[in-house]
Each structure stands twice: as structure tokens, then as C-alpha cells.
C-alpha positions as CSV (number, residue, x, y, z in Angstrom):
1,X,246.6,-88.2,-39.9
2,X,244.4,-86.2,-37.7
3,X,241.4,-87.4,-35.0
4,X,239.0,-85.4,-33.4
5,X,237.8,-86.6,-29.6
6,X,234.7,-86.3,-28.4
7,X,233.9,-86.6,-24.6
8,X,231.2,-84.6,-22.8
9,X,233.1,-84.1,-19.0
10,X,236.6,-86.0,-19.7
11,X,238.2,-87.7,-17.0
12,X,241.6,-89.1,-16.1
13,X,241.7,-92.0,-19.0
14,X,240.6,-89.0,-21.9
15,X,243.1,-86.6,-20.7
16,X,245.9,-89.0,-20.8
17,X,244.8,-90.0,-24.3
18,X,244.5,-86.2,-25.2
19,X,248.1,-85.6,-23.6
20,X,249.4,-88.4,-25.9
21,X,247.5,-87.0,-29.0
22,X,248.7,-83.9,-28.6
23,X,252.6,-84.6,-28.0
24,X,252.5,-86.6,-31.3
25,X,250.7,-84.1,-33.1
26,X,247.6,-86.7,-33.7
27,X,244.5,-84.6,-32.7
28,X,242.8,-81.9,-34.9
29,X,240.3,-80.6,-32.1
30,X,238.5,-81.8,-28.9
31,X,235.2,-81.3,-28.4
32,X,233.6,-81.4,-24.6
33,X,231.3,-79.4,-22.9
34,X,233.5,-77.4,-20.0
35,X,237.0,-76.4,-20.5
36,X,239.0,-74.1,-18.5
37,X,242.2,-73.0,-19.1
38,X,244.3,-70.0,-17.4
39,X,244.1,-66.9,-17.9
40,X,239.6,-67.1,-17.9
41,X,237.7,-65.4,-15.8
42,X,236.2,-69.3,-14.9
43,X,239.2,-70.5,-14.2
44,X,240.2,-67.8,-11.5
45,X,236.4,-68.8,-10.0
46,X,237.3,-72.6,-9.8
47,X,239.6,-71.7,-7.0
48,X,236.6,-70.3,-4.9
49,X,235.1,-73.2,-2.9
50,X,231.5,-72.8,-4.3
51,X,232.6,-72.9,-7.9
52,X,235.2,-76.4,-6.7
53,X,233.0,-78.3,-9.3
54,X,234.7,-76.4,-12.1
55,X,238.4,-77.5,-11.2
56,X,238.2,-80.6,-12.5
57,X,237.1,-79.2,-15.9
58,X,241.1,-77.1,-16.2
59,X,242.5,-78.2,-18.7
60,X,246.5,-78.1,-20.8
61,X,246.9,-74.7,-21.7
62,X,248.4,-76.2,-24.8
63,X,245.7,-78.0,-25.5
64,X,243.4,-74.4,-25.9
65,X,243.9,-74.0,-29.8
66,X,242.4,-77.5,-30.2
67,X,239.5,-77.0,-27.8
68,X,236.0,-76.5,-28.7
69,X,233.5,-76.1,-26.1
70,X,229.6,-76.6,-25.7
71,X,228.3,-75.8,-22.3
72,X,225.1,-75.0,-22.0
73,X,223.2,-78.1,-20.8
74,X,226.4,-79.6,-18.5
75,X,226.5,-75.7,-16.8
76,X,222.3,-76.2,-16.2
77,X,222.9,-80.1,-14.5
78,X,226.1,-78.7,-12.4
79,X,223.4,-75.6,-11.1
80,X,220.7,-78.1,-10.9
81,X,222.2,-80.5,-9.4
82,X,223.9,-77.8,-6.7
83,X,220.2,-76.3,-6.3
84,X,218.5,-79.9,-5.2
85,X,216.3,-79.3,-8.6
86,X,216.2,-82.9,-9.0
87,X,213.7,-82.8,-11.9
88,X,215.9,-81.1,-14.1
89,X,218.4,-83.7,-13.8
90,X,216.3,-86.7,-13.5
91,X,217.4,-90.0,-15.5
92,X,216.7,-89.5,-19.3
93,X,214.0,-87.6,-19.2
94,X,215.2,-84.2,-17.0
95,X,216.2,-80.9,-19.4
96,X,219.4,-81.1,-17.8
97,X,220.3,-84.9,-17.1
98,X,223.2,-86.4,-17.7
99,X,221.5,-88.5,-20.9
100,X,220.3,-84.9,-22.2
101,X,223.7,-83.3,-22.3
102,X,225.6,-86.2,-23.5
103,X,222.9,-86.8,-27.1
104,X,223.4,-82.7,-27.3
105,X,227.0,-83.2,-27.5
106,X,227.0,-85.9,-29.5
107,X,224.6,-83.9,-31.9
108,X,226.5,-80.9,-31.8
109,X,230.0,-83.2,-32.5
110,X,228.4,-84.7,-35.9
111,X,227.1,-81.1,-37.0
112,X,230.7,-80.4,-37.4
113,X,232.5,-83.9,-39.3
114,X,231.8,-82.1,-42.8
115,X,233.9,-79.5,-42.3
116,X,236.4,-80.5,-40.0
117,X,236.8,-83.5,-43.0
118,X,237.9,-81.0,-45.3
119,X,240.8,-79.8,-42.5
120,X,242.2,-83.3,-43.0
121,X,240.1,-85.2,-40.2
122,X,239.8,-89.0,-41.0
123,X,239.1,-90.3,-37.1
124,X,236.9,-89.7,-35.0
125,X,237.3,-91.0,-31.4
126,X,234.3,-90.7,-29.0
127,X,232.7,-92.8,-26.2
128,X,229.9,-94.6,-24.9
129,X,226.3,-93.3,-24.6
130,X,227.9,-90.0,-26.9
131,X,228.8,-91.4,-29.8
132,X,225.5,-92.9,-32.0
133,X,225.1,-89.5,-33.8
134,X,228.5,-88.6,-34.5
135,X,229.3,-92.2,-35.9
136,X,226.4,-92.3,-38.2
137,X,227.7,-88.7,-39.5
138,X,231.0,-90.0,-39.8
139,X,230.1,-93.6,-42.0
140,X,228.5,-91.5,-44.2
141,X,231.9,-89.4,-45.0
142,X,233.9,-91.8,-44.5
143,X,235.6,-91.4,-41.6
144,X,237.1,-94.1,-39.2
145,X,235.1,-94.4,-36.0
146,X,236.9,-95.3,-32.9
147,X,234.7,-96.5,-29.6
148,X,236.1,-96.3,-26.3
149,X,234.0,-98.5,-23.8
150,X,234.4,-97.9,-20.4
151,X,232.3,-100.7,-18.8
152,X,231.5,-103.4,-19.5
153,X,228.4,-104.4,-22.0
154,X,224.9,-103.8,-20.5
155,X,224.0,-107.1,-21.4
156,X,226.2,-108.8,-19.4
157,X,226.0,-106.7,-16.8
158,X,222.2,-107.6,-16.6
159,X,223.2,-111.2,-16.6
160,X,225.1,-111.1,-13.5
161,X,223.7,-108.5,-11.7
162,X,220.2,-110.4,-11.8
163,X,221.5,-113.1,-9.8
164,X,222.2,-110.9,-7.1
165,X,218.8,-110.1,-6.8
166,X,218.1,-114.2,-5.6
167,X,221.5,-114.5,-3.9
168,X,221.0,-110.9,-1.8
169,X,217.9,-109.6,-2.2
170,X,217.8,-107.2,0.6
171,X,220.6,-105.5,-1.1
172,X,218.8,-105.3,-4.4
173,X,217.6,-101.9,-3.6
174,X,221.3,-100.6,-3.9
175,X,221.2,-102.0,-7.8
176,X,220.3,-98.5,-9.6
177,X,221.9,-100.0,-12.8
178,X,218.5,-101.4,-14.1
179,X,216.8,-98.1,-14.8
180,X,217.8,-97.7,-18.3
181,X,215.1,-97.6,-21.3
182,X,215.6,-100.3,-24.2
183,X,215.9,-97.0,-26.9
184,X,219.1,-96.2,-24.4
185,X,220.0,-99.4,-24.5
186,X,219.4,-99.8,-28.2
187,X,221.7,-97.6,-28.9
188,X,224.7,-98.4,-27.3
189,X,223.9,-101.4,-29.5
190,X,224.2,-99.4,-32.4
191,X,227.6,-97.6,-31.1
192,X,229.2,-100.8,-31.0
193,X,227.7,-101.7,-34.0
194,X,229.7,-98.4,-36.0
195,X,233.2,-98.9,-34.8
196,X,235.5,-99.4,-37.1
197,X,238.0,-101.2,-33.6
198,X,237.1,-101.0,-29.9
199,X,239.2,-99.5,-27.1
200,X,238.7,-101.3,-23.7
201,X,240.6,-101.2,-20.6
202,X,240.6,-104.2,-18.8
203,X,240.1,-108.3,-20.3
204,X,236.8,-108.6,-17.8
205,X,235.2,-105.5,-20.2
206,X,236.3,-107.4,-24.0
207,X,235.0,-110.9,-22.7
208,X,231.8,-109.5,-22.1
209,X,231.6,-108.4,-25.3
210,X,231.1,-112.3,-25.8
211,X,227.1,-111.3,-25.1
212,X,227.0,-109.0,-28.3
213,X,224.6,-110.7,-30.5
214,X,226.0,-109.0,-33.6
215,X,229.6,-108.7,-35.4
216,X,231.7,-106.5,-33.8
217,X,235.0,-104.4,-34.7
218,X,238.6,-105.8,-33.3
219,X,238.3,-105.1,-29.8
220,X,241.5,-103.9,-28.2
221,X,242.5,-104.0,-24.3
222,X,245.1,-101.6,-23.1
223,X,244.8,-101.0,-19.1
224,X,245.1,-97.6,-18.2
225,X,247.6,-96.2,-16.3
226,X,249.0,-95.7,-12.4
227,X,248.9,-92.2,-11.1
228,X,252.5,-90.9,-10.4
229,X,254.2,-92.3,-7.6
230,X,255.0,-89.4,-5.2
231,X,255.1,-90.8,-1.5
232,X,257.3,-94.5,-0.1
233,X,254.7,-95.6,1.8
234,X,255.8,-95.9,6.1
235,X,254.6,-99.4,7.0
236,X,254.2,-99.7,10.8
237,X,254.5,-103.4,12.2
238,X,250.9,-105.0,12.9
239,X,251.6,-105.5,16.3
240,X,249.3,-104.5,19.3
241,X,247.0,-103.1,16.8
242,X,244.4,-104.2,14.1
243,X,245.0,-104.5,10.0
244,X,243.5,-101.6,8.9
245,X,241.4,-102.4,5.9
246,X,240.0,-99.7,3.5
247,X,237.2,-99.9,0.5
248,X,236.5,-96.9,-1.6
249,X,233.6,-96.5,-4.3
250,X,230.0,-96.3,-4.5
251,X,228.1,-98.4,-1.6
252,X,226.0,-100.9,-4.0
253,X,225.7,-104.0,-4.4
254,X,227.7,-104.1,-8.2
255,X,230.7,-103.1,-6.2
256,X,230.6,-106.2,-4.1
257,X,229.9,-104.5,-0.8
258,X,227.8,-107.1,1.0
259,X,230.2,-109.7,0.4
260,X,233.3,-107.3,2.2
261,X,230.9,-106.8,5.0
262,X,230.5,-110.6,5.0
263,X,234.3,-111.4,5.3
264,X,234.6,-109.1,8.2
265,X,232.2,-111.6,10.2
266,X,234.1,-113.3,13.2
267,X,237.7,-111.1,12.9
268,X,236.5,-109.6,16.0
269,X,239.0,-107.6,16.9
270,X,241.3,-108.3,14.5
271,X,241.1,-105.5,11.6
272,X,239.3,-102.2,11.3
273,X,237.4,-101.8,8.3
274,X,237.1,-98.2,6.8
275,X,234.7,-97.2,4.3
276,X,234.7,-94.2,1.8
277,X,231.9,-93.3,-0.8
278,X,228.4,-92.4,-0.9
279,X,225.0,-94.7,-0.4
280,X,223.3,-95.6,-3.7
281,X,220.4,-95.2,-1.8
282,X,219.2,-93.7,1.3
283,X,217.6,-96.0,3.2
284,X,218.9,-99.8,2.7
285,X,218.2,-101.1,6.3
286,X,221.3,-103.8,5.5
287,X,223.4,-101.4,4.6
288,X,223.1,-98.6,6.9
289,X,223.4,-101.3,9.5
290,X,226.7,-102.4,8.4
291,X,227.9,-99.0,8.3
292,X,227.2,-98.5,12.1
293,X,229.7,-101.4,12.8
294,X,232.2,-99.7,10.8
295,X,234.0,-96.9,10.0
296,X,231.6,-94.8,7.5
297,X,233.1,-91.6,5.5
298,X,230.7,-90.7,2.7
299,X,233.2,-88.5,1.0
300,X,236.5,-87.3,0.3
301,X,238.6,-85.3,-2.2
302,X,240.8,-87.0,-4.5
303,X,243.9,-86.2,-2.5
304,X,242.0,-87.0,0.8
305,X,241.5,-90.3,-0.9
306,X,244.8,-91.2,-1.7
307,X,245.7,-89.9,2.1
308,X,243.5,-92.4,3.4
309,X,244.7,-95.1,1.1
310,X,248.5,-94.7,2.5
311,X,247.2,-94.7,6.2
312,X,246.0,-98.4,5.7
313,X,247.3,-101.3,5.4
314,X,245.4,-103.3,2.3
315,X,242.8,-102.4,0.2
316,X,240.0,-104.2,-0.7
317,X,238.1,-103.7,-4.3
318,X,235.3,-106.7,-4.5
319,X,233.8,-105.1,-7.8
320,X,231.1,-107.8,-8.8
321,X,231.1,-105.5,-12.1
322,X,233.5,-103.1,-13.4
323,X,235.3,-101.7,-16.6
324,X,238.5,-101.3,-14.6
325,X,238.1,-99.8,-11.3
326,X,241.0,-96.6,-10.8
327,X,241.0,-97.1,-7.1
328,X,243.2,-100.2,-7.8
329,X,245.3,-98.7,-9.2
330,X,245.7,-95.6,-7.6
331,X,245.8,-97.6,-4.2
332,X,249.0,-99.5,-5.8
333,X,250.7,-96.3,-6.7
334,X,250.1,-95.7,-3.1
335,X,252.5,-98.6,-1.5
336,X,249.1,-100.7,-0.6
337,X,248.3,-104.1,-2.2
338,X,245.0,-104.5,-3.1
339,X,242.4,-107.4,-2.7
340,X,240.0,-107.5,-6.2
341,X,237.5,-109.7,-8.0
342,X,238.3,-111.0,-11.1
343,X,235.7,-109.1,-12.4
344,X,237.8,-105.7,-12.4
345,X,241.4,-105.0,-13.9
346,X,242.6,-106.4,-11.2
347,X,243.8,-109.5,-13.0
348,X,245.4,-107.0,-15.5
349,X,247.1,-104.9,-13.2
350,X,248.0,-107.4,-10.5
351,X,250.0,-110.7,-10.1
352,X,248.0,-112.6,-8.0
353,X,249.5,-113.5,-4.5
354,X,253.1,-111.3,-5.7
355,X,251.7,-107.4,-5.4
356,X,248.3,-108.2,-4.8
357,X,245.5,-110.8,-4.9
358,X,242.7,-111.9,-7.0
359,X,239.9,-113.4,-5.7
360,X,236.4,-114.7,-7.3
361,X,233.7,-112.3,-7.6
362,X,230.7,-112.6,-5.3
363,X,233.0,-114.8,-2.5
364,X,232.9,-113.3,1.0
365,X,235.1,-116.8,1.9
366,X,238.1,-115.8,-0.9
367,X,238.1,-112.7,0.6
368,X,238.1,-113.8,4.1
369,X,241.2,-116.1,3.7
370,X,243.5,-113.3,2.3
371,X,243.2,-111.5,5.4
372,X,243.3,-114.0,7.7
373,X,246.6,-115.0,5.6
374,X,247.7,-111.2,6.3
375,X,247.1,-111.9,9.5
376,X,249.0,-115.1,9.7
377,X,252.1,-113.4,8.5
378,X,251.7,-109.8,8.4
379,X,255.4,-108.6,6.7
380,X,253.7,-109.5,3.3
381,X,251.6,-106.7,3.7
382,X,255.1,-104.4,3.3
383,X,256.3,-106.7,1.0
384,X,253.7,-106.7,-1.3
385,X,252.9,-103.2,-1.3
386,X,256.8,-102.6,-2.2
387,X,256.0,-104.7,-4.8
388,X,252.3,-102.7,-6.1
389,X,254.2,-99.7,-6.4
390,X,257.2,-101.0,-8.4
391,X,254.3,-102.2,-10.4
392,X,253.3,-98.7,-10.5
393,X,256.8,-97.2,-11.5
394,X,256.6,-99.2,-14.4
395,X,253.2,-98.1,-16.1
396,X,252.7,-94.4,-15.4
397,X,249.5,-92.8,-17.5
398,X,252.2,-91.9,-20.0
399,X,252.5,-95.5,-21.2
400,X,248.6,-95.7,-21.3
401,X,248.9,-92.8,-23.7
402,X,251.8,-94.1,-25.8
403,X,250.0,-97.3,-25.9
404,X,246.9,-96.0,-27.0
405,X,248.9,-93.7,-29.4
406,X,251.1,-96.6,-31.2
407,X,247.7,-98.8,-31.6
408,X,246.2,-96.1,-33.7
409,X,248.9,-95.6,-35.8
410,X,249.5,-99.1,-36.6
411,X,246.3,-99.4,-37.5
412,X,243.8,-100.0,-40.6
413,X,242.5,-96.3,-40.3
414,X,246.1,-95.4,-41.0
415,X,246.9,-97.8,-43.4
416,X,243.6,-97.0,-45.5
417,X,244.6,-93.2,-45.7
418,X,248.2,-93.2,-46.2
């Protein structure tokens, strides 16, 4: 049995899957845009700062024979976008947006299913937004099309992201989600429409599924995996000092944002909130208000991040919309229990009020009485955090992988080509 993955920039969840793949001898190639690997003249550049963009796009060296590589249009948005030529890169429509090099990839993918079909190929795995082509190349020669969704469905997200607009309209302006044309749209409808079985990560991202008006494939949750647990956590006692608080992620109004600020109301001196990650917007008066009362820092590296995360005490996550939300999990493997919505994968990941707490999305009051129960008895913050990265120890991205692995090959695309 052999699959071929397709993803345009891969990330943390694809590798893993790749890694897994690999090690049990599953994939016939990969397919992505950048890919470096030692030994390449790009790969020696990705360790000069000007060219840091590239590092994340290193790759397995063992993974090299399997690699195939398209980079034309992700190499012109990465310059673009480094050159302020915001044209080029603007939303659908720019020669070098994101939307442009993800429907060339996914063009360039299903060019190739004929051939690689007759190399044994009966899978296909490939994700949202770059997968419409490729699936409708792959129904035709019968192979098995396997959807990974991220998020969770636009629809739904709509749904409850409208509402926000009545509840907190003057942070409407941060909700960029909305921007989308109905052929985009349309054809996510139509990717979800071709799979043969649907990967998601978190229980929040299958039951909004629920809003699909059509018949859909088995839909599958397996949570993704903790980063590796490399630090024990030093907690210091909260005594003659305030419960440092941190929240990473984009500043919008889909991460929950307002209602953090919100529970911070009347703690006075009591905590310190932190926050990391870029505006979604410029010039939210609301927001760049609350920043000023707060500690603002619009961006760190990944290791800076997970720095950060071990210098506080809890982290709060108040997604009002999310697939899974990494930061939960990689502030777990960090020794910090984590306050999320039950709108994330928190409610996968966590057991409420034992290594971390789940609260209802959109309540600055749920929020507001965890702390001041931190506050009340602040040894739970040790103990809990003990407790998140045991939790941690137990599901490294390896499991993820295996997971992931084991569900395939238990499968009906196995069982209808063995």
C-alpha cells in the first residue's frame, strides 16, 4: 500500500504524519512547494538571518528520495511578502497569494496521479483549500482520497462568528475571516464532498461538521501531539508578587481576545497579563487600548515562545473558534496548565479542573473565576502544571503519528486493495 501527501508549506501536524509514513514504509512521494534538506546550497542560506524564513522549510534527510518539490509561486509570496508588495500577495486574487500557490499545487499534484498509479499509489492524502483538483483526478482512477481538515467548517464558523459582530461590535474589525469568495467557499464544499474518510484533530472541528448540508465520509478525530518534554518547569511561590498570566496567538476577536481582556477587569493588582502575537488589524481603537494596559509583545520565535510560556504561571487560550489550537498543548509540555474554551482541543487534551480547565466560549465570567480560584489557593498552579506535562509524557507527536498510521491501515482503502 502506498499514499502520496500533498501539502503546499507543511507544518508540525504533516511532518509528524510524514515521519510516521515513512518509518512504516507507507508513503510513495510527498509533494510541497519548499523543501530543504542538507547538503543544498538553500539550506546552508537558511542559517543566514535574511533567508530565516527558509528554516522552517528543512526537512528529514531521509525523507529526500520521496520529495518532490514545486516552488515557484510559494518562493514569489515569501519575496513579496519580505518586499511589502502587497498586491502580489493580496487575498485570492494577487499572482503570488497564498490561494494562488495552494490551486497551483494542487494542479500540479493531480497532473501526476496517472503515473504515480502505475508505481502502486492507491491514496492520496492532501488538505484543505489544496485538494479539489487532486481529488477529482484521483475519483476518476480510482484512488482513495483522504482529507485532512484543519479548522473547523466555514459554515459554522460564520454561524458563530456573526454573533460576535452584535455581542462586540467594536471588535468586529479584528474578524478578517469573512473575506472569502463563495467559489472558495464552494469548493471546500466539494473537497469534503470527495473524501473517501476525514482526518480531524479535535471533537469541536467533527461536530461542526454537523452544518454540512450534504453526506459526508466517516470523519475521524485523532488530537495531535505534545512537543517533547525537555525542561521541569521551576515554580516560584505566588507570594509578594502577581500570577503571571500569558496568551499567545493572533489578536482577533475569533481567538476570544476581548473576553481575556474582560476577565482581567477589577484583579487590580493581582496578576500580570502578558500578550504575544500580532494585531489582525492595525488600528482597532479597543484593542490597541487594551494593549497599553498590558504587556504587548507582537512577536517571538518558536523557542522564544515556549521560553515565555515556562516564565508564567497559567496560560490562558479563549479560542471562540479553533481546529485545535498548538499553543495548548505546547504550553502543557511546558509544566503550565492552561485555561481554554470548549471550542478548541482543549476538552481533548485536558481534564477539566485536574491539569487544566475548560471553560465556555465567549465567557469573560468562566474565565474570571479560574483565576481568582488560582488565586485563592495558588499551589494548584504547580500542581496542575505537574499534572499538564505528565499529560504531555504520555502523547508525544509519535503517538499522533502511530495513530494516524494504524487508522489508515485498518481502513476500507486497505481493505478494498488487499
Amino acid at each position: 500500500m502506498k499514499i502520496v501527501v500533498s501539502h503546499p508549506t507543511l507544518n508540525a501536524n504533516s511532518k509528524n504524519l510524514l515521519q510516521s509514513f515513512v518509518n512504516h514504509k507507507l508513503l510513495l512521494k510527498l509533494f510541497t512547494t519548499i523543501a530543504l534538506f542538507s547538503g543544498q546550497l538553500l539550506y546552508q542560506l537558511s542559517s543566514n538571518p535574511s533567508f530565516k524564513v527558509l528554516k522552517r522549510r528543512s526537512l528529514d534527510k531521509r525523507w529526500q528520495p520521496f520529495t518532490r518539490s514545486n516552488s515557484i509561486y510559494e518562493f514569489g509570496r515569501l519575496l513579496a511578502s519580505k518586499l511589502g508588495l502587497k498586491f502580489l500577495v493580496k487575498h485570492e486574487n494577487g499572482f503570488f497569494c497564498i490561494d494562488r500557490v495552494y490551486r497551483k499545487h494542487d494542479q500540479w499534484v493531480a497532473s501526476n496521479l496517472a503515473k504515480l498509479k502505475k508505481e502502486g499509489l492507491i491514496g492520496v492524502y492532501a488538505y484543505e483549500d489544496g485538494a479539489l483538483n487532486t481529488f477529482t483526478k484521483a475519483k476518476q482512477l480510482g484512488i482513495h482520497c483522504i482529507y485532512d481538515l484543519p479548522i473547523g467548517y466555514w459554515k459554522t464558523a460564520r454561524l458563530l462568528m456573526q454573533k460576535e459582530f452584535h455581542i462586540n461590535p467594536e471588535w468586529s474589525a479584528t474578524l478578517t475571516g469573512f473575506v472569502d469568495s463563495q467559489t472558495k467557499l464552494n469548493n471546500k464544499d466539494q473537497e469534503l464532498a470527495l473524501a473517501d474518510v476525514i482526518y480531524v484533530a479535535s471533537t469541536f472541528t467533527k461536530n461542526t461538521l454537523l452544518d454540512y448540508s450534504g453526506k459526508l465520509a466517516n470523519v475521524k478525530v485523532i488530537p495531535y501531539g505534545f512537543p517533547k518534554v525537555t525542561f521541569r518547569k521551576v515554580y516560584k511561590p505566588l507570594k509578594d508578587r502577581k500570577l503571571k498570566i500569558l496568551f499567545v496567538g493572533s489578536l482577533s476577536q475569533r481567538k476570544g481576545i476581548s473576553y481575556l481582556f474582560e476577565a482581567m477587569n477589577g484583579l487590580g493588582n493581582k496578576v500580570e497579563l502578558t500578550i504575544v502575537g500580532h494585531k489582525a488589524v492595525p488600528h482597532c481603537a479597543v484593542l490597541n487600548q487594551a494593549l497599553k494596559q498590558h504587556n504587548w509583545i507582537p512577536s517571538l520565535s518558536h523557542d522564544q515562545v515556549l521560553r515565555c510560556m515556562r516564565e508564567h504561571d497559567v496560560f490562558v487560550f479563549p479560542s471562540l473558534f479553533e481546529g485545535f489550537g498548538l499553543v495548548i498543548t505546547e504550553a502543557m509540555s511546558q509544566g503550565v496548565p492552561v485555561i481554554t474554551t470548549d471550542r478548541t482541543a482543549g476538552p481533548d487534551v485536558i481534564d477539566n479542573d485536574v491539569n487544566g480547565w475548560i471553560v465556555p466560549a465567549g465567557s469573560s465570567l468562566a474565565i474570571k473565576e479560574v483565576i481568582l480560584k488560582i488565586l485563592l489557593k495558588p499551589e494548584i498552579v504547580e500542581f496542575y502544571g505537574r499534572a499538564a506535562q505528565q499529560k504531555a509524557l504520555t502523547r508525544p507527536w509519535s503517538v499522533y503519528g502511530q495513530e494516524m498510521t494504524e487508522s489508515i491501515f485498518s481502513s476500507q482503502i486497505v481493505k478494498t486493495n488487499v
